[in-house]
PDB file of the backbone (N, CA, C, O) and the ligand in Angstrom, with CONECT records:
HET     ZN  A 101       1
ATOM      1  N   UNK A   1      -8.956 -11.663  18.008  1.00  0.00           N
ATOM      2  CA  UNK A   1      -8.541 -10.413  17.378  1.00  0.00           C
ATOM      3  C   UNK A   1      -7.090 -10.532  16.922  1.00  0.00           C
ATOM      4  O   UNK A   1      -6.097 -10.064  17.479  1.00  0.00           O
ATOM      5  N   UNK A   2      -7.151 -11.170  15.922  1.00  0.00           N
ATOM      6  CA  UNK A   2      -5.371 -11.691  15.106  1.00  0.00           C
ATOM      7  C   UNK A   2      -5.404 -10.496  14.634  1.00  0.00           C
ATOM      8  O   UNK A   2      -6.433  -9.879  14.359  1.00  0.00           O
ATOM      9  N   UNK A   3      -3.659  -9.888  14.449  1.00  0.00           N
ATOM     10  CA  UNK A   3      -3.889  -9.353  13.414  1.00  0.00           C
ATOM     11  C   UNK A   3      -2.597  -9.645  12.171  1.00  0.00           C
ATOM     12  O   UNK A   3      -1.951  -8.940  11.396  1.00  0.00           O
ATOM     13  N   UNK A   4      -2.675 -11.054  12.503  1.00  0.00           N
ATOM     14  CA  UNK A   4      -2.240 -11.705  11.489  1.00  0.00           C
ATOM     15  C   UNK A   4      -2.701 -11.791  10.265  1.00  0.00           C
ATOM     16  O   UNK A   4      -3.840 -12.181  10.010  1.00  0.00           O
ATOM     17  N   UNK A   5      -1.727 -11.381   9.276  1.00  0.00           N
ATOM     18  CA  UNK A   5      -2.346 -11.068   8.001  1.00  0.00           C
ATOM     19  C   UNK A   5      -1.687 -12.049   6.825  1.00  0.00           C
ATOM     20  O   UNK A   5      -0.517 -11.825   6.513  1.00  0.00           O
ATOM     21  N   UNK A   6      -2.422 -13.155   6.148  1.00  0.00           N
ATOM     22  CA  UNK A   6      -1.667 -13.967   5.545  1.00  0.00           C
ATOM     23  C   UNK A   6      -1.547 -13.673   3.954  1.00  0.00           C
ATOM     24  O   UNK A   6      -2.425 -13.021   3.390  1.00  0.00           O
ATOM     25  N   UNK A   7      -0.544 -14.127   3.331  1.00  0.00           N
ATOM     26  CA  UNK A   7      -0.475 -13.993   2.026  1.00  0.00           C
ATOM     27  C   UNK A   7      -1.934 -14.158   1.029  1.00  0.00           C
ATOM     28  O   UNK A   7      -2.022 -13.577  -0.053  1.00  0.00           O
ATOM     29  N   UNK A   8      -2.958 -14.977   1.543  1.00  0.00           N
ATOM     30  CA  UNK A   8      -4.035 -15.649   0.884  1.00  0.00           C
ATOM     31  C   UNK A   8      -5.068 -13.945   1.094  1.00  0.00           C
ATOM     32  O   UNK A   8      -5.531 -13.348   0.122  1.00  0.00           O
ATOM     33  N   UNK A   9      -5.197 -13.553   2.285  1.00  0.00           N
ATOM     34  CA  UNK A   9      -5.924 -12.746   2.822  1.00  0.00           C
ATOM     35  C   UNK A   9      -4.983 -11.157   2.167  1.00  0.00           C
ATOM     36  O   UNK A   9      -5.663 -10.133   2.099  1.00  0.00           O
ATOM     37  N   UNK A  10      -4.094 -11.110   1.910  1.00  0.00           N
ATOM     38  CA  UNK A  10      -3.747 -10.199   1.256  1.00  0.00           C
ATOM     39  C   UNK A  10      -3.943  -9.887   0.009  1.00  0.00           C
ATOM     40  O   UNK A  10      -4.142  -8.710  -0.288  1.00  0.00           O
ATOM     41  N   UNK A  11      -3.923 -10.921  -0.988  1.00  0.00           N
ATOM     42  CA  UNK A  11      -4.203 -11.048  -2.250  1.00  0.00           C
ATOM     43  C   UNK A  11      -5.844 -10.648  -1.952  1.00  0.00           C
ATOM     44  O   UNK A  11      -6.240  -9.612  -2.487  1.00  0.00           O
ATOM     45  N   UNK A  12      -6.684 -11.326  -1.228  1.00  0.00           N
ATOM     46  CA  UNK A  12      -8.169 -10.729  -1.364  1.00  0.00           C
ATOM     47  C   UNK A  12      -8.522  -9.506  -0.697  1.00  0.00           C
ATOM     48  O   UNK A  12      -9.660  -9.396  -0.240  1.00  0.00           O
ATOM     49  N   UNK A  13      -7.527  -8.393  -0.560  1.00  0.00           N
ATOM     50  CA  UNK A  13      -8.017  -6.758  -0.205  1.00  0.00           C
ATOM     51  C   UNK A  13      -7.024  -6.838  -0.527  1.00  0.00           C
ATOM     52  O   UNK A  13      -6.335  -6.908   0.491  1.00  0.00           O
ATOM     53  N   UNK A  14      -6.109  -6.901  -1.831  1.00  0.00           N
ATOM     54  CA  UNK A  14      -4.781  -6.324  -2.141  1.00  0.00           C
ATOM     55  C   UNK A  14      -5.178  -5.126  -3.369  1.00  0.00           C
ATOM     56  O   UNK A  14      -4.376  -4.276  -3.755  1.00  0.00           O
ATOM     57  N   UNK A  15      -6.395  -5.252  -3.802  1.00  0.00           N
ATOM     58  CA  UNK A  15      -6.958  -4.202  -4.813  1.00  0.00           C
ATOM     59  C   UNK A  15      -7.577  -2.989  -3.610  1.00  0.00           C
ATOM     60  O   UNK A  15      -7.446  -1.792  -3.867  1.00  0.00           O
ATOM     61  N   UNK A  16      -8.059  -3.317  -2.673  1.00  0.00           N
ATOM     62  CA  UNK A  16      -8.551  -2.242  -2.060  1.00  0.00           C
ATOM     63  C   UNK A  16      -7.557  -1.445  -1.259  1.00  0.00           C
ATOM     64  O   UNK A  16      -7.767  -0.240  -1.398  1.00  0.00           O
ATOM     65  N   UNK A  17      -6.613  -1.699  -0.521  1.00  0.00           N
ATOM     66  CA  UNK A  17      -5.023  -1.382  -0.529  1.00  0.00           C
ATOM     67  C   UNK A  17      -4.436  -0.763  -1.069  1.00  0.00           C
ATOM     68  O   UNK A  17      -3.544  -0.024  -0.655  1.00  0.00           O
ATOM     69  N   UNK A  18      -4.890  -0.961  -2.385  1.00  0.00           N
ATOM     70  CA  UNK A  18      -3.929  -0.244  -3.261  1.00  0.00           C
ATOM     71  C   UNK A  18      -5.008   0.584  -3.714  1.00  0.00           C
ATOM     72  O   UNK A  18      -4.595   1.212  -4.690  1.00  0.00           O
ATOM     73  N   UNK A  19      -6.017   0.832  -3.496  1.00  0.00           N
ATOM     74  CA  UNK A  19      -6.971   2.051  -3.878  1.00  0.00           C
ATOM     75  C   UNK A  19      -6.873   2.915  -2.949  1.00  0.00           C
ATOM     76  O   UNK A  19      -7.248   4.077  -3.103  1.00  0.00           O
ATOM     77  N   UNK A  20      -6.327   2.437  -1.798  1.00  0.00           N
ATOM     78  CA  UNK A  20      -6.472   3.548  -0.495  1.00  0.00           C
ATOM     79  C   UNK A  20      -7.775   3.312   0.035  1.00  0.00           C
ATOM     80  O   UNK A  20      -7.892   4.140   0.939  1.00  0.00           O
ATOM     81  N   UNK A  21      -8.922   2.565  -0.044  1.00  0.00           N
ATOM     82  CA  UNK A  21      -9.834   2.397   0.633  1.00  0.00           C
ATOM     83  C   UNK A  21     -10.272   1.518   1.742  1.00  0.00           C
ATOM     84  O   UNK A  21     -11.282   1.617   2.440  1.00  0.00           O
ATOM     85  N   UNK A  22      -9.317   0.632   1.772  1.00  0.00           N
ATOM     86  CA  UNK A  22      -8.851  -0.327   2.981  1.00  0.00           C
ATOM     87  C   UNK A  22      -9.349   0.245   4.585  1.00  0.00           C
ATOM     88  O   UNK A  22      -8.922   1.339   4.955  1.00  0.00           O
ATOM     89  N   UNK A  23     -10.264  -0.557   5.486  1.00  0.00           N
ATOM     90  CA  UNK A  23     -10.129   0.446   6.562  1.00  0.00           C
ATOM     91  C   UNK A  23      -8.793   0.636   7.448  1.00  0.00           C
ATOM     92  O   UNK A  23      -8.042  -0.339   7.408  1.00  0.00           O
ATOM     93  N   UNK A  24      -8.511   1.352   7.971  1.00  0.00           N
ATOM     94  CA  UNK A  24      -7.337   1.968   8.891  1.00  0.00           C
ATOM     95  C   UNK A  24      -6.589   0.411   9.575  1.00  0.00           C
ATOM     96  O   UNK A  24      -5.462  -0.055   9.409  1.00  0.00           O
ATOM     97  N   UNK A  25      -7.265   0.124  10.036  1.00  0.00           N
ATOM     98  CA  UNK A  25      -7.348  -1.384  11.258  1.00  0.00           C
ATOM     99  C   UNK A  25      -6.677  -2.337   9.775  1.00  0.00           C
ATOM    100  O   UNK A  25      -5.448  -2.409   9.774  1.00  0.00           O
ATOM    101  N   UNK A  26      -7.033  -2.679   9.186  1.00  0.00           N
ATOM    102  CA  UNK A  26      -6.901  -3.944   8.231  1.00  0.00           C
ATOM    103  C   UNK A  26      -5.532  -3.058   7.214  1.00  0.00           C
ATOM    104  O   UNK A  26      -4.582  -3.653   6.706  1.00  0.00           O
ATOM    105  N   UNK A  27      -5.743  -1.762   7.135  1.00  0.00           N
ATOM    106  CA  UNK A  27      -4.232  -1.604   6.380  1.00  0.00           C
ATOM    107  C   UNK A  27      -2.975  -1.869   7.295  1.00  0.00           C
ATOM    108  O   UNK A  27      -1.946  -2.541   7.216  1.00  0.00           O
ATOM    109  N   UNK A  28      -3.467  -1.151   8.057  1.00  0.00           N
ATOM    110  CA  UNK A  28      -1.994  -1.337   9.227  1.00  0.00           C
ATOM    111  C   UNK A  28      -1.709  -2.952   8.960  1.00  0.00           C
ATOM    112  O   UNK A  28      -0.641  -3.319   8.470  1.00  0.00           O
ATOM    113  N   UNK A  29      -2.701  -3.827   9.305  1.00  0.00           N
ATOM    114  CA  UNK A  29      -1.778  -5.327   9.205  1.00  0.00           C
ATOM    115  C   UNK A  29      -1.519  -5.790   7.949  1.00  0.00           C
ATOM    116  O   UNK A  29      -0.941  -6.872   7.848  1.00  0.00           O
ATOM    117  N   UNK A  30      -1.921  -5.012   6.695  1.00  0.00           N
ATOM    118  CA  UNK A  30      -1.888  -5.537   5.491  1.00  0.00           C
ATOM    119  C   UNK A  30      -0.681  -4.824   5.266  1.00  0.00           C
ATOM    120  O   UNK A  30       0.186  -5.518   4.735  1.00  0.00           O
ATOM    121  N   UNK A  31      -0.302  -3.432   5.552  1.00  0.00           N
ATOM    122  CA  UNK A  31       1.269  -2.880   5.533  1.00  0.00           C
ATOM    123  C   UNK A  31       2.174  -3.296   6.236  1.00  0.00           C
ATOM    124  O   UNK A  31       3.338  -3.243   5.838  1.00  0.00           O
ATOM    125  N   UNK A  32       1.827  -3.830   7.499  1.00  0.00           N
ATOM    126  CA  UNK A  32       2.732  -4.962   8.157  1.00  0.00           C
ATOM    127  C   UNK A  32       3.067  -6.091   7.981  1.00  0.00           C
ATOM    128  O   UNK A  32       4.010  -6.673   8.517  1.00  0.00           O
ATOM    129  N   UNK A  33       2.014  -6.659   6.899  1.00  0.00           N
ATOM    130  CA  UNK A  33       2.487  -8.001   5.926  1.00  0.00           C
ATOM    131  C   UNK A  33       3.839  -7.822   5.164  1.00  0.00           C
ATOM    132  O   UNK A  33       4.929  -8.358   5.364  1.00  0.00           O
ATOM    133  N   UNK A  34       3.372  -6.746   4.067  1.00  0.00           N
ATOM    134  CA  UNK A  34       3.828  -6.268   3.828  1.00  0.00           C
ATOM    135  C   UNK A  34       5.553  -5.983   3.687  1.00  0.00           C
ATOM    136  O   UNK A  34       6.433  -6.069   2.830  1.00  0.00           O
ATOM    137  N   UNK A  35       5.424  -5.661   4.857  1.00  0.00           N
ATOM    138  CA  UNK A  35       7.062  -5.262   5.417  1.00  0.00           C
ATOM    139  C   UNK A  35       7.687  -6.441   5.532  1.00  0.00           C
ATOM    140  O   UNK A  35       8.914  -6.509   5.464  1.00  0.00           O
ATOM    141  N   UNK A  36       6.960  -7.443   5.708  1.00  0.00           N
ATOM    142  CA  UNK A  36       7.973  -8.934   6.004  1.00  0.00           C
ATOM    143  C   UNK A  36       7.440  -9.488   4.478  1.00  0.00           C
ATOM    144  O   UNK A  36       8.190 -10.453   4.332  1.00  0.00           O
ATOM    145  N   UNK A  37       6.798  -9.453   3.565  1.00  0.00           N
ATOM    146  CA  UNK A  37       6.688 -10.194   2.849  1.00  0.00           C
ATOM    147  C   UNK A  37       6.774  -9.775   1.150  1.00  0.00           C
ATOM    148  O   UNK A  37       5.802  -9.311   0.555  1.00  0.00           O
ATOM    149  N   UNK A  38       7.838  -9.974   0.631  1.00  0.00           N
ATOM    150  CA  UNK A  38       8.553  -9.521  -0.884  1.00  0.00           C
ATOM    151  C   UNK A  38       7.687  -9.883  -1.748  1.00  0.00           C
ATOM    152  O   UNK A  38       7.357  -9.111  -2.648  1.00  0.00           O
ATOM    153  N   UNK A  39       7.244 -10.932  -1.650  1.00  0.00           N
ATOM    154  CA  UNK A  39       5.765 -11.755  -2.507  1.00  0.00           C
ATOM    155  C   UNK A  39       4.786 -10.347  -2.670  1.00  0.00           C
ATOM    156  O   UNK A  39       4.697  -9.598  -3.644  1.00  0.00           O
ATOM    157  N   UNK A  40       4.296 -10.299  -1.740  1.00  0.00           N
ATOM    158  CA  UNK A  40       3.089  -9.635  -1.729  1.00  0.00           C
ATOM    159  C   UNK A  40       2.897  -8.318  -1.876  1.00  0.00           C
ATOM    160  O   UNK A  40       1.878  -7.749  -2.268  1.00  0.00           O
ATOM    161  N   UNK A  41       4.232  -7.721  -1.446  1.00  0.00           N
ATOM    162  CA  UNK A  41       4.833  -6.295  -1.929  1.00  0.00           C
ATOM    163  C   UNK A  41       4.722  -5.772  -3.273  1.00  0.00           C
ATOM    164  O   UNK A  41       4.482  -4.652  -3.725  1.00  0.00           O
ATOM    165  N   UNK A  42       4.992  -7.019  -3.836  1.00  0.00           N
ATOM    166  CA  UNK A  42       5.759  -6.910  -5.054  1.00  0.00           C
ATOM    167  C   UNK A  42       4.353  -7.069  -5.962  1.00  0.00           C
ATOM    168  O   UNK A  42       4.259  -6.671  -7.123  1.00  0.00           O
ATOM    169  N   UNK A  43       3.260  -7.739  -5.192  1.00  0.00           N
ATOM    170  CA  UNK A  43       1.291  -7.524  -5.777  1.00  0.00           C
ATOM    171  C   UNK A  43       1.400  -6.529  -5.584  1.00  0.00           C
ATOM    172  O   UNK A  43       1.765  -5.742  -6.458  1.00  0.00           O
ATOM    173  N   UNK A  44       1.150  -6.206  -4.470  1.00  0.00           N
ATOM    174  CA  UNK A  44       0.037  -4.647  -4.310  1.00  0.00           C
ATOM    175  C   UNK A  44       0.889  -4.010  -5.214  1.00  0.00           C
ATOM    176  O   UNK A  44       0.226  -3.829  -6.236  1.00  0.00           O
ATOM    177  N   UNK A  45       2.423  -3.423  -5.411  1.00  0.00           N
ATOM    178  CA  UNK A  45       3.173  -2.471  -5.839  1.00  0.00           C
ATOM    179  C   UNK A  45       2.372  -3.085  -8.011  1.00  0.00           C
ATOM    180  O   UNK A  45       2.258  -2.377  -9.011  1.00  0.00           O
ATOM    181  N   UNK A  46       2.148  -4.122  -7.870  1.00  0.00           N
ATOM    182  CA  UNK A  46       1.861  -4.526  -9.368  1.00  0.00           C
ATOM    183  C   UNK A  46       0.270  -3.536  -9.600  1.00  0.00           C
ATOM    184  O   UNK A  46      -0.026  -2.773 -10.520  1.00  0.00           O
ATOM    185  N   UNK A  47      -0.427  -3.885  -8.514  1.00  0.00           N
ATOM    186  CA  UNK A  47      -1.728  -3.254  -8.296  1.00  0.00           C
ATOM    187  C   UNK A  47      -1.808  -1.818  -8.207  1.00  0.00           C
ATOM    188  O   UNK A  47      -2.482  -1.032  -8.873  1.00  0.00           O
ATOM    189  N   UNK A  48      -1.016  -1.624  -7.283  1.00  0.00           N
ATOM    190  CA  UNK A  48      -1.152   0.363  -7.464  1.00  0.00           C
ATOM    191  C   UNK A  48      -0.689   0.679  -8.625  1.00  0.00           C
ATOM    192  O   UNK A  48      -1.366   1.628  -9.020  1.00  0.00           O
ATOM    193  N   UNK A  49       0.642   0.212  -9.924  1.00  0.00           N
ATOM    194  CA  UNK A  49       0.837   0.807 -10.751  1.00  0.00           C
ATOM    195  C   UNK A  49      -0.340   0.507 -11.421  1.00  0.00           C
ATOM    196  O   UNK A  49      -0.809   1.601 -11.733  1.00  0.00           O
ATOM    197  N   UNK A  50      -0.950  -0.222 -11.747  1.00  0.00           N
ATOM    198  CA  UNK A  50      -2.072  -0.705 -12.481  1.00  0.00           C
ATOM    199  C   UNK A  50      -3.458  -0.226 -12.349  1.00  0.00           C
ATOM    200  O   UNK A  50      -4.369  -0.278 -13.177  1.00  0.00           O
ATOM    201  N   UNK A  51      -3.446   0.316 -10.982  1.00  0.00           N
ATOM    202  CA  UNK A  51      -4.896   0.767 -10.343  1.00  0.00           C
ATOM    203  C   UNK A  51      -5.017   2.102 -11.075  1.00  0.00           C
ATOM    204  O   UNK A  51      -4.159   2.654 -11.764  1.00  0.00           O
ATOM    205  N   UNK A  52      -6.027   2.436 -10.842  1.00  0.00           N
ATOM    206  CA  UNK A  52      -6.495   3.321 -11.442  1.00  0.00           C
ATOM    207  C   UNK A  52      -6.164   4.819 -10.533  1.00  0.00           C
ATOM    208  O   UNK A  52      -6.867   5.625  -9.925  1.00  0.00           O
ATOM    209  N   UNK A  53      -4.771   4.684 -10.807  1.00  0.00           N
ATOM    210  CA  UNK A  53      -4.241   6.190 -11.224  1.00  0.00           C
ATOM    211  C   UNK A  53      -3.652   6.609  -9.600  1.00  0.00           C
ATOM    212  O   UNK A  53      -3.383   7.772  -9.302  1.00  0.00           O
ATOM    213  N   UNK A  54      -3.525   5.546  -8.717  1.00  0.00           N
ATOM    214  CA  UNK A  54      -3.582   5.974  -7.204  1.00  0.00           C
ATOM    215  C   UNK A  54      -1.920   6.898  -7.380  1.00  0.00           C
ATOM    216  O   UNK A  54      -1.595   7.979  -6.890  1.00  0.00           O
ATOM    217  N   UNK A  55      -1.384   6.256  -7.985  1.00  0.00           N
ATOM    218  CA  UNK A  55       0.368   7.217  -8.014  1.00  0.00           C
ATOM    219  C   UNK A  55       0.323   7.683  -9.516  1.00  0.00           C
ATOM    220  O   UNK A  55       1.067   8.585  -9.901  1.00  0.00           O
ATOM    221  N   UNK A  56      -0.617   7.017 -10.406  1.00  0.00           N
ATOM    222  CA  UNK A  56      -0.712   7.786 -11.458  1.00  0.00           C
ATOM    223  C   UNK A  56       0.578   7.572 -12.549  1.00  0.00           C
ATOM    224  O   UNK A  56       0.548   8.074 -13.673  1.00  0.00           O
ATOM    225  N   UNK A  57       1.663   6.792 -12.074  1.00  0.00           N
ATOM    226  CA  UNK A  57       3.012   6.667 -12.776  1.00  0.00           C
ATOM    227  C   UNK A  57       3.452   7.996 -13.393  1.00  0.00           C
ATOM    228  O   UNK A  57       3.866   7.990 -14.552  1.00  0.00           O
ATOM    229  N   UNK A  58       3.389   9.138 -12.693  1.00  0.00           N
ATOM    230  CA  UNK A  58       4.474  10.294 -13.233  1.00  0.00           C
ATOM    231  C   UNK A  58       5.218  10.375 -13.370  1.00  0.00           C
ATOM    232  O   UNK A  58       5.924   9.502 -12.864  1.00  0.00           O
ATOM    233  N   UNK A  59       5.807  11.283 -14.045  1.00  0.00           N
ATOM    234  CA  UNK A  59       7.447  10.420 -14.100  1.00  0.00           C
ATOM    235  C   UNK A  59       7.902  11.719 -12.991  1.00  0.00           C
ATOM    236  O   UNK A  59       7.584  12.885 -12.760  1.00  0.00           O
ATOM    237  N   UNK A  60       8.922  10.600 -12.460  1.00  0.00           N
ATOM    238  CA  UNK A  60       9.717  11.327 -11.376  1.00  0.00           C
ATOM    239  C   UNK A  60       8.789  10.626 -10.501  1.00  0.00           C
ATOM    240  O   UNK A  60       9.424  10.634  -9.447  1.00  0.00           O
ATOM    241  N   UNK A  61       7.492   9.914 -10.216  1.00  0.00           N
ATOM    242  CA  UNK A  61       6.748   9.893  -9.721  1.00  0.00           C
ATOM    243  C   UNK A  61       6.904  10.857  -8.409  1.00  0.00           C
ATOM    244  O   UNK A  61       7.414  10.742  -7.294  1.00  0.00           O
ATOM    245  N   UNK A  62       6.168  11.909  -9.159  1.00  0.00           N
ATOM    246  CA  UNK A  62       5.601  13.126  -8.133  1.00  0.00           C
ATOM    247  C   UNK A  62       4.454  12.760  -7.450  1.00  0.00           C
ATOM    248  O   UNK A  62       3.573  12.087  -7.985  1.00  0.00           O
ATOM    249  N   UNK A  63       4.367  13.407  -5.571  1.00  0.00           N
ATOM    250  CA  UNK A  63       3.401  12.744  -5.324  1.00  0.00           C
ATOM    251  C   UNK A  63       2.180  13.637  -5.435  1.00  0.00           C
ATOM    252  O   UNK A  63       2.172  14.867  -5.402  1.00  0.00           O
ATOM    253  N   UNK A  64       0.958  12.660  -5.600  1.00  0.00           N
ATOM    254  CA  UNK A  64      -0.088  13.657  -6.193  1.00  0.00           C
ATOM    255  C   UNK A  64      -0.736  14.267  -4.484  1.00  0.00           C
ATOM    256  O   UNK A  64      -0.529  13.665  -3.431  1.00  0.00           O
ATOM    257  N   UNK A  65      -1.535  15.590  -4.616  1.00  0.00           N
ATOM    258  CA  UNK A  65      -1.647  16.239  -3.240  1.00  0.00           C
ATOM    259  C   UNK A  65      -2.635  15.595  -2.744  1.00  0.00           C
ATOM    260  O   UNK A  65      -3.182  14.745  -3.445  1.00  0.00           O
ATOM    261  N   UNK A  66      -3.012  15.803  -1.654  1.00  0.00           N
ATOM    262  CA  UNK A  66      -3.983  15.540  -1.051  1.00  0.00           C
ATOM    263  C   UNK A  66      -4.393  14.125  -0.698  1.00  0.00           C
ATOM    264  O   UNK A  66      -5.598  13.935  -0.527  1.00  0.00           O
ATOM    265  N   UNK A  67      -3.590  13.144  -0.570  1.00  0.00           N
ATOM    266  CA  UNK A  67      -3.954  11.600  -0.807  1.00  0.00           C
ATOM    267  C   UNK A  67      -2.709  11.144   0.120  1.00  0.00           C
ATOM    268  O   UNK A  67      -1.692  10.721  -0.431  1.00  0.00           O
ATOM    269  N   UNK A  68      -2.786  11.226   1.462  1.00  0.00           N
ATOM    270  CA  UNK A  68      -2.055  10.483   2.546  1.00  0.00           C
ATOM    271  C   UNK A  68      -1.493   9.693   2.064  1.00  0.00           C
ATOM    272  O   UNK A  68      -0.294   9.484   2.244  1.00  0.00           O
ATOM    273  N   UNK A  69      -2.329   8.981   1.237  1.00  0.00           N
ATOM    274  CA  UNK A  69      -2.130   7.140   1.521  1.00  0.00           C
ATOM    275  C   UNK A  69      -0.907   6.720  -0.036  1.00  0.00           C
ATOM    276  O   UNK A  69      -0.174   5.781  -0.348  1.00  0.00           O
ATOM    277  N   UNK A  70      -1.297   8.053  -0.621  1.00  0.00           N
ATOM    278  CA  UNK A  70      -1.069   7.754  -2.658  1.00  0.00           C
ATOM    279  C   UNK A  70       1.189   8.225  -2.134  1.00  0.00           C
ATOM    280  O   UNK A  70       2.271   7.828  -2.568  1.00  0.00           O
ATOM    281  N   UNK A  71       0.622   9.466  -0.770  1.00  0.00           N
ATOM    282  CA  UNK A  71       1.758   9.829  -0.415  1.00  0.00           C
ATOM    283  C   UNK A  71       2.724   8.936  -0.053  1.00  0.00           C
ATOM    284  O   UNK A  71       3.899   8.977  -0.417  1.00  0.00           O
ATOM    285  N   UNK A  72       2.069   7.887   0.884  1.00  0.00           N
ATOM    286  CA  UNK A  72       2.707   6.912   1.534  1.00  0.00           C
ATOM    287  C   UNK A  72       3.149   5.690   0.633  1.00  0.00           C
ATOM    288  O   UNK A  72       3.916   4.876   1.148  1.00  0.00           O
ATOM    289  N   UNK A  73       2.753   5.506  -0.589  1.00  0.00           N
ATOM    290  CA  UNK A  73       2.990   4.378  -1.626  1.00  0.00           C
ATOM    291  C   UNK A  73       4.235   5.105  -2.526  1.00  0.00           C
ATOM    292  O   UNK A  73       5.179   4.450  -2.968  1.00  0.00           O
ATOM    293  N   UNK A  74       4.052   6.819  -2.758  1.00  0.00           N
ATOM    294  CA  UNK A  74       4.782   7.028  -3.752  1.00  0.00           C
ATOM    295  C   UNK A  74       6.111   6.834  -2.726  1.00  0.00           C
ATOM    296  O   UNK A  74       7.177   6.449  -3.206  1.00  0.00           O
ATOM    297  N   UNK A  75       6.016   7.049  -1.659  1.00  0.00           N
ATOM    298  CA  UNK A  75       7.495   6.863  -0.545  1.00  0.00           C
ATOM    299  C   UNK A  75       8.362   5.398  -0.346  1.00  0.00           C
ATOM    300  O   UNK A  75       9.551   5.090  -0.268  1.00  0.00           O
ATOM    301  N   UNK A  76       6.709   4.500  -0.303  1.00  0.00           N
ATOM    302  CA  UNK A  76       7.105   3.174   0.073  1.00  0.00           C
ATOM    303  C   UNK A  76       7.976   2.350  -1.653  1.00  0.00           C
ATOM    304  O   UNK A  76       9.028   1.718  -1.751  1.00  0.00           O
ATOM    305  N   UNK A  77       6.949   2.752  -2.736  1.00  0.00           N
ATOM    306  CA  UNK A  77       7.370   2.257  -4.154  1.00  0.00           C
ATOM    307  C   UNK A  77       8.270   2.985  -4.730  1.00  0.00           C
ATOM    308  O   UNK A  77       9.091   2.287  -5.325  1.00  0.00           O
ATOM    309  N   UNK A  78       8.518   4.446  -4.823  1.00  0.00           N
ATOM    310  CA  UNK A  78       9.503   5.235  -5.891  1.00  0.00           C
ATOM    311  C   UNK A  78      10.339   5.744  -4.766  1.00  0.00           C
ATOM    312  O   UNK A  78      11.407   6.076  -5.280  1.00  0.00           O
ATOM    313  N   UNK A  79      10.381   5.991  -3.361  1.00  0.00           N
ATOM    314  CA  UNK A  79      11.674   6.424  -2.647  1.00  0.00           C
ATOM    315  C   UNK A  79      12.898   5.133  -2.327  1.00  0.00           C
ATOM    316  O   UNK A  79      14.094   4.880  -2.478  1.00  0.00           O
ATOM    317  N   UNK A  80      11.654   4.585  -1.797  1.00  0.00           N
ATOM    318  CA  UNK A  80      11.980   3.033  -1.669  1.00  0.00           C
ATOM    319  C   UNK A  80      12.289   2.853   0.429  1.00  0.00           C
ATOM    320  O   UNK A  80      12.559   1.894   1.151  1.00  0.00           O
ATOM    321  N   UNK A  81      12.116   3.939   0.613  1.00  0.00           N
ATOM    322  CA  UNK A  81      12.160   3.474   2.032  1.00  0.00           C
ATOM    323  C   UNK A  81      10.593   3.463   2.227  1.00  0.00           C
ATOM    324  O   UNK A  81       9.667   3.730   1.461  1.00  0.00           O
ATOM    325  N   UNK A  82      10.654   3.001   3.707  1.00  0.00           N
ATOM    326  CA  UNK A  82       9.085   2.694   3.852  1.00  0.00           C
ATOM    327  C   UNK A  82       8.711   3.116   5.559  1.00  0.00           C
ATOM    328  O   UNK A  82       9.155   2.602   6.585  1.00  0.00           O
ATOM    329  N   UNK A  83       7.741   4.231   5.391  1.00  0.00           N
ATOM    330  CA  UNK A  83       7.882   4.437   6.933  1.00  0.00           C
ATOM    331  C   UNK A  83       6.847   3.571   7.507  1.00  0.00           C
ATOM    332  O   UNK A  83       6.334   2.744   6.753  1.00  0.00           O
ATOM    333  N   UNK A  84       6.514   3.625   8.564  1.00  0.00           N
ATOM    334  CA  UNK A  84       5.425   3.105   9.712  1.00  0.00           C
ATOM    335  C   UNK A  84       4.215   3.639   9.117  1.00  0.00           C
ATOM    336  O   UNK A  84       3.831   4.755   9.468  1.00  0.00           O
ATOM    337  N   UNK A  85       3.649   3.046   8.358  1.00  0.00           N
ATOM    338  CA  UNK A  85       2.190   4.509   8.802  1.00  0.00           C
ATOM    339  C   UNK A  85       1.627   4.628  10.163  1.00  0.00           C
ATOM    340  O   UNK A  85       1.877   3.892  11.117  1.00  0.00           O
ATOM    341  N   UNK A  86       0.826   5.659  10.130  1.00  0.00           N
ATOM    342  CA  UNK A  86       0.317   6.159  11.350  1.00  0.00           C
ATOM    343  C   UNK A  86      -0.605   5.343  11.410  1.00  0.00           C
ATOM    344  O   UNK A  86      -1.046   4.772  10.413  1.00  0.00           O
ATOM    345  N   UNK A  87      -1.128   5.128  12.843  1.00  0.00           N
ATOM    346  CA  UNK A  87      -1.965   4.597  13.105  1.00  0.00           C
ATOM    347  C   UNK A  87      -3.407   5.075  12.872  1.00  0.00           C
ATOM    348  O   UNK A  87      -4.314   4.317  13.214  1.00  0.00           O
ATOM    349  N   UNK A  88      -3.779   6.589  12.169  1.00  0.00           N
ATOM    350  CA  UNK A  88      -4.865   6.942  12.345  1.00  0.00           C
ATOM    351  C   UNK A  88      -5.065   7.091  10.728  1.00  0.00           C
ATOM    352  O   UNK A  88      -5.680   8.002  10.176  1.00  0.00           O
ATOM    353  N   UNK A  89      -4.134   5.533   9.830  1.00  0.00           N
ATOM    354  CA  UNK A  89      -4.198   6.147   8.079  1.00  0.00           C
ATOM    355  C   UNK A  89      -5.504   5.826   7.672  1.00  0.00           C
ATOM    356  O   UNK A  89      -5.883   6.104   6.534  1.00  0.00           O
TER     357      UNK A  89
HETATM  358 ZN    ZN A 101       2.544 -12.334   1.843  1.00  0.00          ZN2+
END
């Protein structure tokens, strides 16, 4: 039970990540990649602007309601700090 998450294994659920459909268990270590890794940040953040509409690129990027996760990207990508998510995202 690793929950070592490698650059290779990120790139292959780095689209689902960035859809928000990731399960809970596998985001946490894929956001904990994440946090140590500028490479891969710098995918998914390529992927959510690109995805279909998860932050939506508003300007000001406002965050859209109801979407924990769209909340937690517009914080992590347009505030630029990045909290912990919860363990129950
Ligand atoms: Zn990486």
């Amino acid at each position: 039970m690793s929950n070592d998450m490698t650059c290779e294994k990120l790139r292959e659920i780095g689209a689902e990540l960035a859809l928000g459909i990731l399960p809970g268990r596998e985001r946490a270590a894929a956001v904990a990649h994440l946090d140590r890794c500028a490479d891969c940040r710098e995918y998914v953040e390529q992927l959510t602007l690109v995805g279909d509409g998860l932050i939506g690129l508003l300007p000001g990027c406002e965050p859209p309601v109801e979407q924990d996760f769209a909340r937690f990207w517009v914080d992590y990508v347009c505030v630029g700090h990045r909290p912990l998510p919860p363990e129950n995202f």
